[in-house]
N, C-alpha and C positions, 0 to 999 in steps of 0.2 A: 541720724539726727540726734542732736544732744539732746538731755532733759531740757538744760535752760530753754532750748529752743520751742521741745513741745508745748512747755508750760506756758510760754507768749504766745505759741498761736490759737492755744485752747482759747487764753484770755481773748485774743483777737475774735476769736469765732462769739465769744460770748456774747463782747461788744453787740456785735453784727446779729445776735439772738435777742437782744431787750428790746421791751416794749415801750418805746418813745412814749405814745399816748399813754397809756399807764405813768410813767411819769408826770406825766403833763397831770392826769385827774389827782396823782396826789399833789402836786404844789396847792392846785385847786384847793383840795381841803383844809390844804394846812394853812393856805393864804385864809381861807373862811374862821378857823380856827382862830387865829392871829387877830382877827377882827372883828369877832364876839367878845374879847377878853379873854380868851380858854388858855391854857398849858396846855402843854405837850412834856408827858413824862417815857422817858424810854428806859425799855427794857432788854437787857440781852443777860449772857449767862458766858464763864470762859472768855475767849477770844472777843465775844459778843460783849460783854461787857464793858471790856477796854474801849471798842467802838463808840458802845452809849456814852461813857463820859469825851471821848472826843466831840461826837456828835451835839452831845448837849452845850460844849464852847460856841460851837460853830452856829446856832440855831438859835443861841441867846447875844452875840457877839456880831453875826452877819446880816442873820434876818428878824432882829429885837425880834424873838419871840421868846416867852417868859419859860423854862423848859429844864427837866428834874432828870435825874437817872441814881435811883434808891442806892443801886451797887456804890455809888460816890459817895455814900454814907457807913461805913465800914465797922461803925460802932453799932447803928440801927439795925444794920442787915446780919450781921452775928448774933445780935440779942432778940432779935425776932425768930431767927433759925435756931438760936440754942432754945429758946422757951416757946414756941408755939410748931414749929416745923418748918425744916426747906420748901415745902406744897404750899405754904398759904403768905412767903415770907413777900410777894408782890402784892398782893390782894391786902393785906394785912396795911399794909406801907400804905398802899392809895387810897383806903379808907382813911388812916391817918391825914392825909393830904386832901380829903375832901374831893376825892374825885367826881365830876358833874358832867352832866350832856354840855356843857360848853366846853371841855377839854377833851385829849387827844393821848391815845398811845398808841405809840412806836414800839415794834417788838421787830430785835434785827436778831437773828436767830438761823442753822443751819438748818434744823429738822422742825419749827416752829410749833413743836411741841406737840406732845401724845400721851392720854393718858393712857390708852392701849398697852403701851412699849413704855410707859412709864419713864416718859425722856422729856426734861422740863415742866414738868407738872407745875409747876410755878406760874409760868407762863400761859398756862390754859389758865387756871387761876385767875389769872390778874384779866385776861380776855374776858372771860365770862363776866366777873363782877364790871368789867368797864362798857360791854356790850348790857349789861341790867339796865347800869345807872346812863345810859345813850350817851357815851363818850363815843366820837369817829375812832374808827381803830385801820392802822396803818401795819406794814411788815413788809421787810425787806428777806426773801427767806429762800433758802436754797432745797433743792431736791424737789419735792411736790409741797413745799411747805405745812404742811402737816396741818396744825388746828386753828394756826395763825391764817392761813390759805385758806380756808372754809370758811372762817368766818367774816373777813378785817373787808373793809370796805373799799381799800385800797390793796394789794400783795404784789410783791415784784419777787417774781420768784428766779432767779438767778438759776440760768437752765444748765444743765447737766451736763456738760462736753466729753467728763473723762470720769466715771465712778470714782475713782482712786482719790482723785483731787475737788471733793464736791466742799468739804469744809476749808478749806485755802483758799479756793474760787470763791466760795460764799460769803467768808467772811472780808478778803478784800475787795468784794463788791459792791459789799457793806455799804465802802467808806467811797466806791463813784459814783453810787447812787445818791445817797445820802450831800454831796460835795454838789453835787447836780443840782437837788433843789435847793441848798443854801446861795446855790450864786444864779439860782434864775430870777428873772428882774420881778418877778411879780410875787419873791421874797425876800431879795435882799434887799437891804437897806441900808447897810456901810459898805465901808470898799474893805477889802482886804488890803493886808499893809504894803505887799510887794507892790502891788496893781498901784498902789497909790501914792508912791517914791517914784518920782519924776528920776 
């Protein structure tokens, strides 16, 4: 068997491993979200990162909801890391932003951060202070999801098929999970462009 081939059937099996209803409770929150007034600010790190400013087009563009991702700010997020630290450069940011129990964060993330193993501390961070201030907290997160998975009141933890390929699997499940709730009907609210060219 070739690689190409293992690596679609892992994906294939992943598919066939998610939890539909899990799905289903976060659009729930996010639709709730959406109509209190709240944002939704997401967070990722690396590869994750790229995700959150995708994700944040799609979530402000398909399902109007109003929706932030700090790393998309590249002057703030340097000047916050050079003067205060990479550990407090999200928590720092959503203070700035006025973070409130009527908004929402998204943390798409591999290991969904640990201060133990000192991996994304940032992201425990910005959890804690948005679990203070009673913001819904969500996370798409692979392995056992780490602090994100403890605590978020939604986690889709993207399960383990092959050790070897847990950050490639995770982080492009990212974007079906995420692609999932923007086009379920009880968030979207435009069409996307292909869909809507006769």
């Amino acid at each position: 068997m070739s690689y190409s081939e293992k690596h679609l059937l892992e994906a294939a099996e992943i598919v066939s491993k998610l939890d539909a209803a899990l799905c289903e409770k976060a659009v729930e929150l996010l639709a709730t979200v959406r109509a209190r007034g709240g944002r939704l600010f997401i967070l990722g790190v690396g590869g994750s990162a790229a995700n959150a400013s995708h994700a944040v087009n799609d979530f402000r563009k398909i399902a109007g909801m109003e929706c932030y991702a700090p790393t998309d700010n590249v002057s703030e997020l340097t000047a916050r890391t050079n003067d205060e630290g990479w550990g407090s450069v999200f928590a720092e940011w959503l203070k700035g932003s006025h973070l409130s129990e009527k908004d929402a964060l998204l943390i798409l993330s591999v290991g969904g951060g640990s201060l133990e193993k000192n991996v994304s501390p940032n992201l425990v961070a910005a959890l804690q202070l948005a679990k203070k201030r009673g913001a819904a907290l969500l996370g798409i997160v692979g392995r056992d999801g780490g602090y994100t998975a403890r605590i978020a009141d939604v986690a889709i933890v993207i399960p383990t098929v092959n050790p070897v390929n847990v950050t490639p699997h995770s982080e492009a499940f990212q974007a079906v999970i995420w692609h999932l709730w923007v086009s379920h009907p009880a968030l979207k609210v435009a069409e996307t462009k292909w869909e809507s060219t006769k």
